[in-house]
N, C-alpha and C positions, 0 to 999 in steps of 0.2 A: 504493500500500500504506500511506505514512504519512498519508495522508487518509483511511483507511477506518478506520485503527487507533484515532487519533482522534476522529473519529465515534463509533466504536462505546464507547470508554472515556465520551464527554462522555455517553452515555447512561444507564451504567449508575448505579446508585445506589454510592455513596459507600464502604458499609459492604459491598457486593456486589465492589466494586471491591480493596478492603481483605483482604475473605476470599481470592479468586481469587490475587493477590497472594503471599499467604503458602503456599497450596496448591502453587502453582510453585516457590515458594523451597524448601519442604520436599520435593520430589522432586530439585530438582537438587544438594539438600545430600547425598541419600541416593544421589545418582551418583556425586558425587565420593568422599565415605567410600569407596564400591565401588569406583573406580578406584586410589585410596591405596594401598588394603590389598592391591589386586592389582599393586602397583610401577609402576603407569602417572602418572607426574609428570611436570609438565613442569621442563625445566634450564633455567638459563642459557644453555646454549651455544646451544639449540634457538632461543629467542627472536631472541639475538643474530643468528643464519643469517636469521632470516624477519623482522627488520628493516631487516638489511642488504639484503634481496632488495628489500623497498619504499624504498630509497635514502637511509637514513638514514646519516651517514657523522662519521667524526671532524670538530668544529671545528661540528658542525651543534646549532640551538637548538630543543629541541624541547618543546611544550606537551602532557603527558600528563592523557586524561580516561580515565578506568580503572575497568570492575563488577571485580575478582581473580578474584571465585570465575566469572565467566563461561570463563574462560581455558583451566580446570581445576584440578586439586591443583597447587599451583607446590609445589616440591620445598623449599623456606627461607621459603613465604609470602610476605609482600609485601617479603623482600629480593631474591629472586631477579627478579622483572621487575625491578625497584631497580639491583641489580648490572648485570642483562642492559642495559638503558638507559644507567649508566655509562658499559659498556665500549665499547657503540656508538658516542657521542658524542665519548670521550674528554675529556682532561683540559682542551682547550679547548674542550668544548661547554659547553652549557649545559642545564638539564633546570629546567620548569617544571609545578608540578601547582596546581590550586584546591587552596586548602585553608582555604573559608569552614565557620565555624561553626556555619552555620545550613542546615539541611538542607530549609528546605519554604519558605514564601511570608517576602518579604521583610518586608511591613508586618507582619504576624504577630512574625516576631522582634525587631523595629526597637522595637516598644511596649516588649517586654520585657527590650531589652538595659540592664544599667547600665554596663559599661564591655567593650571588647572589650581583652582582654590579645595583644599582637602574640607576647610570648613562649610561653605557659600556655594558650592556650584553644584546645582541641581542633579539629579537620579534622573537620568529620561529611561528609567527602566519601569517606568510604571508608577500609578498612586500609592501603590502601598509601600515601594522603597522608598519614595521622596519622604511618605509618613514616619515611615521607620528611620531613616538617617536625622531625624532630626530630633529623636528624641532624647531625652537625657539619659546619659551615661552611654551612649553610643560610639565606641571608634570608627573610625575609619579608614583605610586602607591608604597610603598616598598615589597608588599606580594613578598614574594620569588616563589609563586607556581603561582599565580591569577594575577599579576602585570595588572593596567591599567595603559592607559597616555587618559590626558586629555588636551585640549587646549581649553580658555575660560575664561571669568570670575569669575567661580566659579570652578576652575580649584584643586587649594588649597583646599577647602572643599569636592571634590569629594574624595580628594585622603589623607589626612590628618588620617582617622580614620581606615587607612589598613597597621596599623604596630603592633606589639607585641601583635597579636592575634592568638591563635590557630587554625581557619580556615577563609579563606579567604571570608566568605561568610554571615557574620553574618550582624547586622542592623546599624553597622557605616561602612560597605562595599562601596566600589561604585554602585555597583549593587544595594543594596538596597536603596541605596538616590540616587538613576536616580527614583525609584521607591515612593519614599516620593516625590519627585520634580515636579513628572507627565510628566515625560520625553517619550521617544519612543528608540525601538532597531529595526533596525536595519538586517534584516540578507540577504546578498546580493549573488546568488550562493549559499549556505548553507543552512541548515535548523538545529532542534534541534538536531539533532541526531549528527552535528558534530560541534557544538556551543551553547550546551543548558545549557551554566557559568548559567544565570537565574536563573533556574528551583531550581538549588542546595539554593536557598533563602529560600524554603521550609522547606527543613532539617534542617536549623540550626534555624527556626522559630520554630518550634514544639518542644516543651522538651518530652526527649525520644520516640527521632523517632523512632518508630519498628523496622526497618532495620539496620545493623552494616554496615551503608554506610563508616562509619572511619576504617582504618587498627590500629590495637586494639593499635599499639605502634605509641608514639609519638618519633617527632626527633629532632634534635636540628639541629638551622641553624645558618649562620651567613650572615647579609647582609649589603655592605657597601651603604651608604646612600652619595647624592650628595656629600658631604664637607670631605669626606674622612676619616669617623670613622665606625668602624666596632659595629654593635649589634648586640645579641645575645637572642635569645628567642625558645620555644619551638612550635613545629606546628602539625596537624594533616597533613593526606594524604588518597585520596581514597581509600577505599579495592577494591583491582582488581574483588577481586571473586565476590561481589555485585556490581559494575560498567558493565561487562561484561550482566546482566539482564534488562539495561536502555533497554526502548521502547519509548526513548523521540518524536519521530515523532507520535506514537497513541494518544496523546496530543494535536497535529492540531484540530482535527474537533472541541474539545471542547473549544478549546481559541475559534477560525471562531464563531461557537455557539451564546460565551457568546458575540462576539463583541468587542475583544480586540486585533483579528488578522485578517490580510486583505492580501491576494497573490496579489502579481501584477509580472509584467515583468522591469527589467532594461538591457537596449541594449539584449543581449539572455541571461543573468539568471536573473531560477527562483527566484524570493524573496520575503521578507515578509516584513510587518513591525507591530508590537507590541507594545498597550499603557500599557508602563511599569507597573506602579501603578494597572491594570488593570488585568496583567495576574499574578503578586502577590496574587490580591483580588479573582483568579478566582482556583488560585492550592489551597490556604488555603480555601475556598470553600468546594472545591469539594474532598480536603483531609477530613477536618471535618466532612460532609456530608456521603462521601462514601466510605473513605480509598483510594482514587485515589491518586495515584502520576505516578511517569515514571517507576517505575519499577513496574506497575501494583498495585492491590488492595493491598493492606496493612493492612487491620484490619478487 
């Protein structure tokens, strides 16, 4: 199904792509108004039951990729998943959301950035991260391109080792120590194809990955950091022209497979949830093994 979906999107024109798009968004905006007005919300407590049920538990660190409005009317908006996450976790979990600035192709924003502010500059990853990043006792990550916020006790260490690195994605990442941690992700509404940060843990795992997943120039950024001082360091950015071949969705059956991916339903979206440590051990695998990754066989 995620090889067809794809195909068929790489075909269409751009602008066709664009309209279809928003035709969708405006029926399902005119679903939920309809469900509001007729008292059908979803609560906290709802959420809570049917996180608990996919085994999410106090003291647990969890990575959330989140559409809201797929969910249905959440009854307080992007507080109520928020809160409902909280109470799951409890007060020693830890809860981890993107919450990069830039919503569409990296090289595209990397020309235009002049400075990324760690504290000030918006989450275009959705209402509920912009909500979440800005609440108290929140880190944040400094990656100009990958930024996470974390809320937690181990909040500080998630995000400590995602500065004056070349890409956002290597093994003092937050990404990869939810995955040293034995944490869970998280994709709520979503699936890999339009939230697969992950998956990229792979490539900067392998020395000389086969693919020119990097656009061959580096750039120079500059990001101001909470206290009000600007750094300076050099970064990579995706190559569009090998981004454009991901087939992160033909990846499902094999996480399902190995046992490190489980579908369930929250309020109407689809979602997933992922033992992080797990779907690490299961891409270097079945890289080593067979040259699988997301953009197909590789070796």
């Amino acid at each position: 199904m995620g090889n067809f979906r794809d195909n068929f999107r790489a075909m269409l024109p751009e602008y066709l792509l664009a309209q279809f798009r928003k035709y969708k968004k405006f029926r399902h905006n005119r679903k939920l108004q309809s469900m509001r007005k007729r008292g059908e919300v979803v609560k906290v407590d709802e959420i809570v039951e049917v996180l608990r049920q996919q085994g999410i538990q106090i003291g647990d660190s969890v990575l959330v990729h989140c559409a809201m409005s797929k969910i249905g009317p959440l009854e307080k908006g992007p507080k109520t998943l928020v809160d409902a996450l909280i109470t799951v976790v409890g007060k020693t979990g830890n809860i981890l959301m993107p919450t990069s600035p830039n919503p569409a192709m990296q090289l595209d924003y990397i020309k235009n950035l002049e400075v990324f502010d760690v504290e000030n500059s918006p989450s275009k990853m959705g209402a509920v991260t912009e909500y979440f990043r800005q609440l108290p006792g929140v880190e944040r990550s400094w990656s100009p391109t990958e930024p996470v916020s974390v809320l937690g006790p181990d909040a500080k260490w998630f995000t400590e080792g995602h500065v004056y690195k070349p890409t956002p994605y290597d093994a003092d990442s937050p990404f990869a120590r939810l995955a040293q941690k034995g944490g869970k992700i998280l994709y709520i509404g979503v699936t890999l194809i339009n939230a697969g940060t992950s998956l990229h843990l792979l490539e900067d795992a392998v020395e000389d990955f086969p693919l020119p997943v990097y656009f061959p120039e580096k750039f120079p950024v500059r990001v101001k950091s909470p206290d009000g001082k600007v750094h300076a360091w050099e970064i990579s950015v995706h190559n569009p022209e090998v981004s454009k071949t991901r087939k992160c969705d033909d990846l499902l059956p094999l996480f399902q497979s190995k046992g490190v991916a489980q579908a369930f339903k929250l309020g109407l979206a689809p979602s997933w949830i992922f033992d992080a440590r797990g779907m690490f051990e299961v891409m270097m695998e079945a890289y080593s093994e067979s040259g699988v990754t997301m953009y197909g066989i590789v070796k």
